[in-house]
C-alpha positions, 0 to 999 in steps of 0.5 A: 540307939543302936540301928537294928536292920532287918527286912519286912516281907509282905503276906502271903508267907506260904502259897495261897491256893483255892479251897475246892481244886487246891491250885495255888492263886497267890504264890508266896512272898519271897522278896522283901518289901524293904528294910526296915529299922527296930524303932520303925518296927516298933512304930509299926506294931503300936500304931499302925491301924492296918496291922491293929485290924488285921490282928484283932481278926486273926485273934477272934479265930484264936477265941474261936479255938479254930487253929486252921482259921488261926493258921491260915490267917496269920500266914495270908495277912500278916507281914513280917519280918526276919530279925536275924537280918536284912535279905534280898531273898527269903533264903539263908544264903540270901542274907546281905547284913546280920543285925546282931538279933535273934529272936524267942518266941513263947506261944500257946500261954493259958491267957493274955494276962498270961503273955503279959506278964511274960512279955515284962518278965523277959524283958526285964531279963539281965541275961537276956535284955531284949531290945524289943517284947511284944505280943503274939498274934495268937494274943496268947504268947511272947515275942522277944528280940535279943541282941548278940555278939556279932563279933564273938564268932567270925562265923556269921551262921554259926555265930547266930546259930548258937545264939539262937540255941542258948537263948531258947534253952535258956528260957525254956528252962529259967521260966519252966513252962507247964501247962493247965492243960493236961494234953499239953504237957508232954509237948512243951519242947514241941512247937504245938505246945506251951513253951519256946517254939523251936520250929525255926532256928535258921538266919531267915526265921520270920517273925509275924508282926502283930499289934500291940500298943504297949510293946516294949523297946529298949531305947539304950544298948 
């Protein structure tokens, strides 16, 4: 199987500062805690008891419909990591291998049945055959890790870029998605509504891990 290579930062992912005079008491993660390999992603997502606790606790703030709890949450306690490769740093510039990854990522879906019918749908995509499906944190949406060509265009930023571009137009427009919720409708190309999040399309994307024992990798590239 082919050696997907990325970097695993550890949370926080944005500053955490204190509620009362908003001073930051943990600055954010910048610097990875190590590389770490598809399979060992996989490993970690569908087995780790940590990562399983933690992720039941961000989900109980989504079934509380409380956002900012949901939010702060998923960006104090969760690692992650940046699929489009490895980094000593958390900038694009950073970047000291690409891994041939992207990623998609479908959120705010109407249900978790919801999220689990997507997640086989896109990975049994023949155009997109991602290399690993999982669910969100949230429960309510999809995270899809494509591979590319990383041959196809000499330039490494470029060549990523665009992959990124065709892969969430591609998705967005193939699996159509409408929401049940009337104040939804008119922001499925935002990153708040239901639909591919665009809010990221840079080298460094991260990802946020999250537990799901039935995750889905592809074993033959």
């Amino acid at each position: 199987m082919n050696q997907f290579k990325m970097s695993l930062f550890l949370p926080p992912i944005s500053p955490v500062k204190d509620s009362t005079t908003g001073r930051i008491i943990q600055p954010p993660t910048l610097t990875p805690y190590k590389e770490i390999t598809l399979q060992e992603v996989y490993k970690l997502i569908t087995s780790s008891e940590r990562l399983k606790t933690l992720t039941e606790t961000v989900r109980r703030a989504t079934e509380n419909g409380d956002e900012k709890v949901y939010r702060m949450l998923k960006q104090q306690t969760l690692p992650y990591v940046t699929p489009c490769g490895v980094f000593s740093y958390r900038k694009s510039d950073s970047l000291t291998g690409p891994s041939g990854l992207i990623v998609v990522d479908i959120d705010h879906l109407d249900s978790r049945q919801e999220a689990e019918k997507l997640k086989r749908q896109l990975f049994d995509d023949l155009l997109l055959r991602p290399v690993l499906a999982f669910t969100s944190p949230s429960g309510h949406g999809v995270k899809a890790f494509i591979p590319y060509d990383l041959a196809r265009i000499p330039d490494t930023k470029q060549n990523t870029s665009e992959n990124i571009h065709w892969a969430m137009n591609y998705v967005q427009a193939i699996y159509d998605f409408h929401s049940s919720h009337p104040d939804r409708e008119d922001k499925k190309t935002n990153h708040s509504g239901k639909g591919v999040d665009r809010s990221g399309k840079d080298l460094v994307r991260a990802c946020f891990l999250s537990y799901d024992e039935e995750a889905l990798i592809r074993r033959e590239i």
